[in-house]
VOGU-3710 file (C-alpha; in Angstrom, 3 decimals, decimal comma):
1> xxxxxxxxxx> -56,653/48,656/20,588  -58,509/48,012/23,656  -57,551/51,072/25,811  -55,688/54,203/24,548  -53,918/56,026/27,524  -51,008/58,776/26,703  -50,952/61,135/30,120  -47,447/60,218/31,715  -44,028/59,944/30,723  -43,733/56,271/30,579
11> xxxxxxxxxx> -46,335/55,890/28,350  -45,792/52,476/25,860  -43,055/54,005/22,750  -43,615/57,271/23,996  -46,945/57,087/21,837  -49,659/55,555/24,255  -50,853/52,471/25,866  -52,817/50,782/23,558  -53,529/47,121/25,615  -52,489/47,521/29,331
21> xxxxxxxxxx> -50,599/50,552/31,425  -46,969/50,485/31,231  -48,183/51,352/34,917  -50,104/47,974/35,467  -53,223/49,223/35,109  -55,606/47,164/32,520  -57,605/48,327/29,929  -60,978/47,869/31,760  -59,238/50,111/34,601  -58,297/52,752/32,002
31> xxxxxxxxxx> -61,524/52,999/30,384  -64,113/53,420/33,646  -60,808/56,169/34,344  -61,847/57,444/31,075  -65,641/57,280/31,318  -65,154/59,168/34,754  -63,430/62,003/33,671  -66,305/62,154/31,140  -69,204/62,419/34,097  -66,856/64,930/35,717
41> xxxxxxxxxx> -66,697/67,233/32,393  -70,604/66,372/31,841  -71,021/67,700/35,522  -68,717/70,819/34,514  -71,126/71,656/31,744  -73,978/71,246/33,540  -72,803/73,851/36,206  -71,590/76,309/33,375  -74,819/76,350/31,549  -77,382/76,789/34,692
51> xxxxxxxxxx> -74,440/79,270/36,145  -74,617/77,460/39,344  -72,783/79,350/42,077  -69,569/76,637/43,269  -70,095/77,928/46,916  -73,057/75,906/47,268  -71,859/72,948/45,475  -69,894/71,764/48,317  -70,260/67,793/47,836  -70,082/68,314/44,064
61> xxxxxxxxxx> -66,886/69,852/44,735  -65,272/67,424/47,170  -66,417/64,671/44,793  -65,072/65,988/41,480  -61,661/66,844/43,280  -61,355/63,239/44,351  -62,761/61,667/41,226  -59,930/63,532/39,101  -57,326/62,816/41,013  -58,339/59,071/41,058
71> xxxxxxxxxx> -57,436/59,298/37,477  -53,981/60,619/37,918  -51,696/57,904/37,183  -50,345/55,403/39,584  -53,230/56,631/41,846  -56,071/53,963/41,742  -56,209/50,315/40,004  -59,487/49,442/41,480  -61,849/48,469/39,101  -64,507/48,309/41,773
81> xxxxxxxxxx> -63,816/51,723/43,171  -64,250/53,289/39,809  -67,443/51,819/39,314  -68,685/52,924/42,536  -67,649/56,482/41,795  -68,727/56,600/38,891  -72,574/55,740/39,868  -71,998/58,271/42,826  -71,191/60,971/39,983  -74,230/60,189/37,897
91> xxxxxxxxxx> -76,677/60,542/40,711  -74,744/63,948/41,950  -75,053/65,139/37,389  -78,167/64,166/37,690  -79,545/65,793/40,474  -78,051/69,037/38,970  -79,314/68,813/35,906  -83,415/68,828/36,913  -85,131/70,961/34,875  -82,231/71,668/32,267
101> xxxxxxxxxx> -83,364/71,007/28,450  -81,250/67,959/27,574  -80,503/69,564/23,574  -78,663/72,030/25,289  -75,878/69,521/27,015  -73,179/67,354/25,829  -73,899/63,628/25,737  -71,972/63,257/29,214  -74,462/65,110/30,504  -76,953/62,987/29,606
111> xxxxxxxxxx> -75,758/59,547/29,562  -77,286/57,019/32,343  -76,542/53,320/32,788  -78,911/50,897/34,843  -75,770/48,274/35,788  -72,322/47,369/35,982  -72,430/45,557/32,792  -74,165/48,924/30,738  -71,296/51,506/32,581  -68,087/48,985/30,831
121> xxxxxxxxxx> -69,757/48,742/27,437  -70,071/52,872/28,148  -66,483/52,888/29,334  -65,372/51,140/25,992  -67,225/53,164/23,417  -65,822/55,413/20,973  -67,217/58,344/22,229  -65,759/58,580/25,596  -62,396/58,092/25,388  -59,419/60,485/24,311
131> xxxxxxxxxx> -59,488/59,273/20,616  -63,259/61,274/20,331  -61,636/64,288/19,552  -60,216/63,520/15,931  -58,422/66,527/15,477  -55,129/65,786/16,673  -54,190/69,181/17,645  -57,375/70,041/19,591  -56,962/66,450/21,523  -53,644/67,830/22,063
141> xxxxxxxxxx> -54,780/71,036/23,653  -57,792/69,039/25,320  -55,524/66,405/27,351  -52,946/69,128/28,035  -56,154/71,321/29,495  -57,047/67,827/31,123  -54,263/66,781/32,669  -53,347/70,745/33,861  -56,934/70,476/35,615  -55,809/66,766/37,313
151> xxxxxxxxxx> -52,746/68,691/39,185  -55,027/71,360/39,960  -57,344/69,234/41,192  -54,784/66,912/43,118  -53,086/69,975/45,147  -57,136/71,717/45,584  -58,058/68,213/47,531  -54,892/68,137/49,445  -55,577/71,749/50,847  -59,241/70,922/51,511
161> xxxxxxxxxx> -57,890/68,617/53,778  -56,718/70,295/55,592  -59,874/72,882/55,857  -58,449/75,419/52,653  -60,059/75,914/49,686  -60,742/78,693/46,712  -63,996/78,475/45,086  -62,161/80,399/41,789  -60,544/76,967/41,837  -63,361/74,905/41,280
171> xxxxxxxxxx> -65,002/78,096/38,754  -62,646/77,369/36,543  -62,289/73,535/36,942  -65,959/73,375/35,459  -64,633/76,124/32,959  -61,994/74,040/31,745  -63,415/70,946/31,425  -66,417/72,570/29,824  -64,444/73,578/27,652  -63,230/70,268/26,351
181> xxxxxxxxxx> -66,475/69,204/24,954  -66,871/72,142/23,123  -66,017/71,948/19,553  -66,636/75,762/18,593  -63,324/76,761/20,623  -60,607/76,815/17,922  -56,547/75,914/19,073  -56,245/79,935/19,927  -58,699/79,547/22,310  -57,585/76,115/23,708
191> xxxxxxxxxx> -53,703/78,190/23,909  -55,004/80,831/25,766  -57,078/78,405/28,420  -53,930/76,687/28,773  -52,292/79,767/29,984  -55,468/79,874/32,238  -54,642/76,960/33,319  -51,369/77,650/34,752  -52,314/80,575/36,024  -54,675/78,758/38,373
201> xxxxxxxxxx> -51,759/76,174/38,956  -50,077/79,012/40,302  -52,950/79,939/42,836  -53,968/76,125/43,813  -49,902/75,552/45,039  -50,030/78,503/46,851  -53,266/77,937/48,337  -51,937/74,394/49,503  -48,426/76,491/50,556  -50,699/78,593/52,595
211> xxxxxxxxxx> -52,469/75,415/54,177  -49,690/73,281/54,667  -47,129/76,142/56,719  -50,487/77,687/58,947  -51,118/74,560/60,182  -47,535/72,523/60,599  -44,860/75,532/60,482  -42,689/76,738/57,710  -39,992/73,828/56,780  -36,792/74,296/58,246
221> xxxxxxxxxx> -33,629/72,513/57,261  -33,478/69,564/58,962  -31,222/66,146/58,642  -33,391/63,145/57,821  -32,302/59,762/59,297  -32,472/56,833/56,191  -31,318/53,903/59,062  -33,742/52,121/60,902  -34,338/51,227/64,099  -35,445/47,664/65,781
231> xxxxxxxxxx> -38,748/48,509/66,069  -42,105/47,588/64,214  -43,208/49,831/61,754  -45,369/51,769/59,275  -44,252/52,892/55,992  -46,601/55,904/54,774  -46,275/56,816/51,292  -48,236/59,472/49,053  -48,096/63,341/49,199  -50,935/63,541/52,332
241> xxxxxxxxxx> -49,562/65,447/55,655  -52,955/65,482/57,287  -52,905/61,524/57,003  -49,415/61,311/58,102  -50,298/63,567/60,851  -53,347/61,200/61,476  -51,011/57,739/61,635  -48,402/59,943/63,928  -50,878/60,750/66,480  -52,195/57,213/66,795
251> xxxxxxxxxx> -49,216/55,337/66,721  -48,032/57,306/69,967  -47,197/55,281/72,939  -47,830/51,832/70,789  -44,336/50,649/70,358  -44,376/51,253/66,050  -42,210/53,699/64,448  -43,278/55,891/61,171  -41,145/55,741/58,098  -41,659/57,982/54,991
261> xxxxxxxxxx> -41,473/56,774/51,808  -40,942/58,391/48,212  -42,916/62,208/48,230  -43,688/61,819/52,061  -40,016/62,783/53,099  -40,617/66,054/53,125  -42,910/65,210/56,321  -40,023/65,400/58,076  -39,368/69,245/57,535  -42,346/70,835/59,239
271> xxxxxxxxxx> -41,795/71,720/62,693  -45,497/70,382/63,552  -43,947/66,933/63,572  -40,948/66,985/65,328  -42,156/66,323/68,239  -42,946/62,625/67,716  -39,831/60,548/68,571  -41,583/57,570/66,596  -41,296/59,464/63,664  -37,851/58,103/62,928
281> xxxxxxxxxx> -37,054/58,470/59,328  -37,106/57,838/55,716  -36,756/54,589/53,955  -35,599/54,068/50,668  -35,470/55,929/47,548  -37,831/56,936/44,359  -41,516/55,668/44,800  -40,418/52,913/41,365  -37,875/51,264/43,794  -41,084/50,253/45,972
291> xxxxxxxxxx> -40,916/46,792/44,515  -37,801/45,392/46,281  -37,944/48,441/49,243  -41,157/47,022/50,368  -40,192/43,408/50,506  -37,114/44,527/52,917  -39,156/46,977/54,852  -41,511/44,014/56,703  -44,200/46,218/57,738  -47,209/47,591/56,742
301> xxxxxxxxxx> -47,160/50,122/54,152  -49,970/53,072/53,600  -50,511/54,995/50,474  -52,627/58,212/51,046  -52,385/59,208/47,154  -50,461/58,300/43,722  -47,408/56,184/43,042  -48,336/52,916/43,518  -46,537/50,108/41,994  -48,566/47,019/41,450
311> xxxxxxxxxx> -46,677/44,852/43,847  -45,441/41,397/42,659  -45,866/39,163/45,154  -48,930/38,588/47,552  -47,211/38,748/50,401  -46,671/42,509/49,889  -49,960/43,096/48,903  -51,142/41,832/51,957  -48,736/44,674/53,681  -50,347/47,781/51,746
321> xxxxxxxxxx> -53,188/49,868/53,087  -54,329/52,456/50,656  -56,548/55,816/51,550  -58,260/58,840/49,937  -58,025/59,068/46,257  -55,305/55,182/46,221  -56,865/52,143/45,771  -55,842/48,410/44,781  -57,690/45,706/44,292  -57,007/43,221/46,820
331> xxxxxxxxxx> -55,564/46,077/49,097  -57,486/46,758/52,814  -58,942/50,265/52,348  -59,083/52,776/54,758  -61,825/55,419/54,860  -62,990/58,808/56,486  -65,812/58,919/58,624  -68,547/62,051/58,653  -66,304/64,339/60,472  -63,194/63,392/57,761
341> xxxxxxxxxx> -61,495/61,145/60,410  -59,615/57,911/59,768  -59,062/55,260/62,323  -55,486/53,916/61,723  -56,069/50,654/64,290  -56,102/47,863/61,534  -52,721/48,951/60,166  -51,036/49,815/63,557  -52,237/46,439/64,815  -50,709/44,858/61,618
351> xxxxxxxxxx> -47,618/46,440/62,087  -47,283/44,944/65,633  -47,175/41,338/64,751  -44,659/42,147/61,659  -40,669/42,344/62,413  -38,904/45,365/62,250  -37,347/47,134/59,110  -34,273/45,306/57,493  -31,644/48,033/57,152  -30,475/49,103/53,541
361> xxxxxxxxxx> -28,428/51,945/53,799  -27,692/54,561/56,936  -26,598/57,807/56,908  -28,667/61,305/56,623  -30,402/63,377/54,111  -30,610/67,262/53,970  -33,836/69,154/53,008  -36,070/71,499/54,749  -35,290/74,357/52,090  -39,042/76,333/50,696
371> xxxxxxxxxx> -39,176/79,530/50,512  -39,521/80,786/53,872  -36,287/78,960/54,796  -33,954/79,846/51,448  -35,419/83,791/52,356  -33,818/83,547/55,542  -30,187/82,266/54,065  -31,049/85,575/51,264  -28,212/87,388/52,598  -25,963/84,645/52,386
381> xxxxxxxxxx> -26,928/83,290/49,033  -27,268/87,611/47,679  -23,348/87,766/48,977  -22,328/84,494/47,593  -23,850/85,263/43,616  -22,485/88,765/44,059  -18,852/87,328/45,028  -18,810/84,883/42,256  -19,106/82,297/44,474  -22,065/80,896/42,963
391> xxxxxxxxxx> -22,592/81,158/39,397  -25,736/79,961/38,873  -29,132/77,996/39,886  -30,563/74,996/38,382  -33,855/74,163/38,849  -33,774/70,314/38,842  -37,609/70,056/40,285  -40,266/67,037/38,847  -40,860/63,598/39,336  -38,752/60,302/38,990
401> xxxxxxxxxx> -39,379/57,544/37,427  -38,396/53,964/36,130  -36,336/54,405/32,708  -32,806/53,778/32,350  -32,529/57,475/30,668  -33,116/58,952/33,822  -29,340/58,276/34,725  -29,343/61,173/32,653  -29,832/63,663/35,990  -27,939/62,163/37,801
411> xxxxxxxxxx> -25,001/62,118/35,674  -25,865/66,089/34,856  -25,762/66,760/38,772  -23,039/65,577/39,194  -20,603/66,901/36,308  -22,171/70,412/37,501  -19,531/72,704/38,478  -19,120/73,031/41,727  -19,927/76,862/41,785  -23,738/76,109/40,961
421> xxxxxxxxxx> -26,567/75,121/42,985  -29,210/72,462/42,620  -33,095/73,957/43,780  -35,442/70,901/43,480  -38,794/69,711/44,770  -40,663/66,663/44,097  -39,418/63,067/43,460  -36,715/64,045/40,760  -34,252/64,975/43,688  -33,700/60,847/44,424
431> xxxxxxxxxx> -31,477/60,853/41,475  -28,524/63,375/43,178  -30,169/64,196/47,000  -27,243/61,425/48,649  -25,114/62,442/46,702  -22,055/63,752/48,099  -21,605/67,394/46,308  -20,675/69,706/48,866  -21,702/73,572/50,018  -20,528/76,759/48,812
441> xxxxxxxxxx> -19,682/79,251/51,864  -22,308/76,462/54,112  -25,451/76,364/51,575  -25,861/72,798/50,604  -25,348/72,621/46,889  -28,590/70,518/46,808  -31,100/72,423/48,484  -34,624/70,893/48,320  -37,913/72,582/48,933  -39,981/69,661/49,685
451> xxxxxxxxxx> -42,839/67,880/47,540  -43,705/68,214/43,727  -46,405/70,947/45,031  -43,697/72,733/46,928  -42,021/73,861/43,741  -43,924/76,760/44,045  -41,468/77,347/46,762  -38,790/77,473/43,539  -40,809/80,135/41,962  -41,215/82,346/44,791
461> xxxxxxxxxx> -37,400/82,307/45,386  -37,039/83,032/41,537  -39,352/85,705/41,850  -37,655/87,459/45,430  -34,437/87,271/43,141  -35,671/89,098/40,567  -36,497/91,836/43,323  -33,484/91,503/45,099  -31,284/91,924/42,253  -33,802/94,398/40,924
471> xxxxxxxxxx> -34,172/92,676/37,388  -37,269/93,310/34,591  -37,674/89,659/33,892  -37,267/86,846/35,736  -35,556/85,013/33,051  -32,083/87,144/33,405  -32,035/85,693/36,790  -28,550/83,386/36,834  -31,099/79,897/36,819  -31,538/77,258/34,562
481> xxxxxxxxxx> -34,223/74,646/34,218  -33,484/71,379/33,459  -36,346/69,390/34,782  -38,053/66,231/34,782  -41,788/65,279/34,550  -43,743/61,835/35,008  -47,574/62,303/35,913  -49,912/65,229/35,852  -49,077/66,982/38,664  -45,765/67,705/36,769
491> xxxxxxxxxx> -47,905/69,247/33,938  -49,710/71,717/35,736  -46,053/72,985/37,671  -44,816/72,833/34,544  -47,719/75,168/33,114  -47,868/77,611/35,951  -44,075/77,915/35,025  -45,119/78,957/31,909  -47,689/81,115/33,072  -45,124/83,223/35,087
501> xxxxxxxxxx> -43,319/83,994/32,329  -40,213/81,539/32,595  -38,336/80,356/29,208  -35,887/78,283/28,077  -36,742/75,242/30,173  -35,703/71,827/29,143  -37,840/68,966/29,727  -37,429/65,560/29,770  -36,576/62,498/29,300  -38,793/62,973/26,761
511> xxxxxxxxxx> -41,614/65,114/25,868  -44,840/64,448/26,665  -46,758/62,087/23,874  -49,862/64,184/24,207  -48,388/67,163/22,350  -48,941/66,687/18,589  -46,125/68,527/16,854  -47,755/71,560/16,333  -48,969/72,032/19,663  -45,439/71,314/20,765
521> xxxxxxxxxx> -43,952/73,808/18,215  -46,360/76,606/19,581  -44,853/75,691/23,545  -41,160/76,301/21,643  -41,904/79,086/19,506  -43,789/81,352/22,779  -41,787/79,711/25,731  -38,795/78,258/23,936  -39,680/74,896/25,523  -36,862/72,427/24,633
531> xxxxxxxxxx> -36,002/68,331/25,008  -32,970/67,021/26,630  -29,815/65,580/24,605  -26,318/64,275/26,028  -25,260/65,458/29,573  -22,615/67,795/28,225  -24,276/69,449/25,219  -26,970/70,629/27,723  -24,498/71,252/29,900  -22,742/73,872/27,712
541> xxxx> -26,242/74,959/26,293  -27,701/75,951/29,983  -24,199/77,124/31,993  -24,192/79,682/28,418
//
């Protein structure tokens, strides 16, 4: 094999990639991923074992943030980019390391290469990859530790954005990844930093909750236009807000209109951005329909994070902008300045000399519904459970993606009885959100929270339930989980789930590859973790 890769859902047989991405990223791409992640854990060890206090390690932090979530899938396919950061992360390990005794650190904190050619054979060797752990039940725990710390890491960078951070979030970043490359931790000790590690998925989502609503409003529910108007315009994809509040400001007054695409609907639902009349609405579906969207959309399109789909035609590629963490080769890239400011002119002036949108569908979406907003309806909602008028909640939260099986939600959303409600978050909700399934008493009986981040939102309403109703544990609240996962930012939700003490949640369409069995039969045995089957067995099994 020439690359081994197993962190998403898609991944080749539901085993791993073994000669190019079922992404599109190639095996040279996957390994310099590979033999970054390994700087970033040699850093980690490096500031365990001189205790170096995170609060001065301000550029080591900011750099290790955006390194990991490079790595996240769909994210970056830029060979060139990798090696860059990669030599940027050496120089920052090494100027840590100084006077530390080399016998006392891990070979990736050691390691130095003199060119491009000496980093590739590095990337390819047997000891960096995933395969170097043999054990296949502490590479389970390992990659599951791994990928919890991508989310982590993915969400931390978003709320540094926008000026929030928690240095207890990178303290245990360089904990966890520490951990990794130490092979006197047994599996009880891996189980319990996985635990950790939700518990610090918990804190990261509300830390970017926190940063997000002080600085553009609580979402409120708001109708989302999916027509188009006959203007030029900018598509902006990704999960950023700070970039799409970036491209809003300076495409004021210049005659282009601002789209969302894929996570960035949710843009729409913050009050902070309601006041630009440019910022029309949303276009399109899941981020995996970008391949014939972005042909019909005309304009230029701009990626501020993951879910890029290596385009298929040049003339498309020419079209896509990519920022922050995104990259692709070929692709115009757009970076901050000292002060963390982008200039936007390139794109906007692109836009102007492109034709407008070409409508595929009209019509409006609902959303707007986090925590703050659902806490306002409590009342209502309290009433409506109480009467029997709504039986129960399923949380239908997680990430889209490509395979056929997916029909699978769609199909399960819309066989639900019509006394249930739907809570989602992230880019699962494109299977049922235009769907036509009604209200009970005037609460939509789809009511999404926002991004994949924002399903914290769905465990803080879980959580005011449980008060409300005055219940011991959260799982006799009437809600089900029947969610979806893709990438890594689905694995840490997933975990800090877990780490609030929620059971019984079924997870598909299938389980992740990285779990060896008995790894998987611990998540089933302490959280009764389960797969998905038909539509109506899980039906029956989850409406009990």
């Amino acid at each position: 094999m020439s690359m081994f890769c197993y962190q998403c859902q898609e991944t080749s047989k539901n085993k791993a990639c073994e000669v190019v991405g079922v992404c599109g990223k190639k095996e040279d791409v996957s390994n310099l991923q590979d033999l970054l992640m390994y700087v970033v854990k040699g850093i980690s060890q490096v500031v365990q074992k001189k205790g170096l206090n995170v609060k001065n390690l301000h550029t080591v932090n900011q750099e290790v943030f955006t390194s990991i979530f490079m790595t996240i899938t769909n994210a970056n396919f830029d060979k060139v980019a990798f090696e860059k950061q990669i030599t940027k992360m050496i120089t920052l390990r090494n100027q840590l390391i100084q006077d530390k005794s080399a016998d006392e650190l891990h070979d990736a904190a050691t390691f130095t290469v003199s060119t491009i050619e000496e980093m590739n054979k590095k990337a390819s060797s047997p000891e960096v990859g995933i395969l170097a752990t043999v054990n296949e039940d502490i590479r389970s725990l390992r990659e599951l530790i791994t990928y919890g710390v991508k989310g982590i890491a993915a969400y931390g960078e978003h709320a540094l954005n926008i000026g929030q951070e928690d240095p207890q979030l990178y303290e245990f970043m360089y904990e966890a990844l520490a951990a990794t490359l130490n092979d006197q931790l047994s599996a009880d000790d891996l189980v319990g930093l996985t635990v950790k590690t939700g518990e610090h998925g918990v804190k990261v989502m509300a830390l970017l909750d926190e940063a997000n609503t002080s600085k553009y409003g609580n979402p409120e529910v708001t109708e989302v236009n999916i027509g188009v108007r006959n203007n030029p315009a900018i598509l902006i994809s990704g999960h950023d807000l700070v970039d799409l509040e970036a491209l809003l400001e300076q495409t004021q007054n210049t005659g282009v209109d601002v789209y969302t695409h894929g996570e960035m609907l949710p843009g729409h639902y913050y009050p902070a951005f309601k006041k630009y009349d440019h910022f029309v609405g949303n276009y399109g579906g899941s981020w995996w329909e970008q391949i014939t969207e972005f042909e019909t959309f005309n304009g230029p399109i701009l990626f501020t994070t993951n879910c890029i789909v290596p385009p298929k035609s040049e003339e498309v590629k020419n079209r896509i902008y990519t920022t922050g963490a995104a990259g692709f080769p070929g692709c115009q890239h757009i970076t901050a300045d000292e002060q963390r400011k982008k200039d936007f002119t390139k794109i906007i002036e692109h836009a102007k000399s492109l034709k407008a949108p070409q409508e595929i569908e009209t019509g409006k979406i609902t959303g707007g519904f986090a925590h703050h907003q659902v806490m306002a309806l409590a009342d209502q909602v309290v009433d409506a459970v109480k009467s029997g008028k709504i039986k129960k909640f399923f949380v239908m939260a997680g990430c889209d993606g490509r395979m056929k099986s997916r029909d699978y939600y769609t199909r399960f959303a819309e066989e639900l009885p019509k006394d249930t409600i739907i809570l989602t978050a992230g880019c699962a909700k494109y299977r049922y959100n235009k769907l036509n399934l009604g209200d009970i008493n005037g609460i939509p009986r789809v009511l999404d929270a926002g991004q994949c981040n924002d399903s914290y939102s769905l465990a803080v309403i879980a959580l005011k339930l449980k008060e409300v109703f005055e219940l011991e544990d959260i799982n006799d609240l009437p809600i089900a989980y029947n969610i979806a996962w893709y990438e890594q930012k689905a694995v840490i939700v997933l975990l800090a789930l877990l780490y609030l003490g929620v059971k019984n949640i079924h997870l598909g369409p299938t389980l992740p590859a990285f779990l060896s069995e008995n790894v998987a039969n611990v998540l089933v045995d302490k959280f009764s973790i389960a797969g998905i089957t038909s539509v109506e067995r899980d039906m029956d099994r989850l409406l009990g």
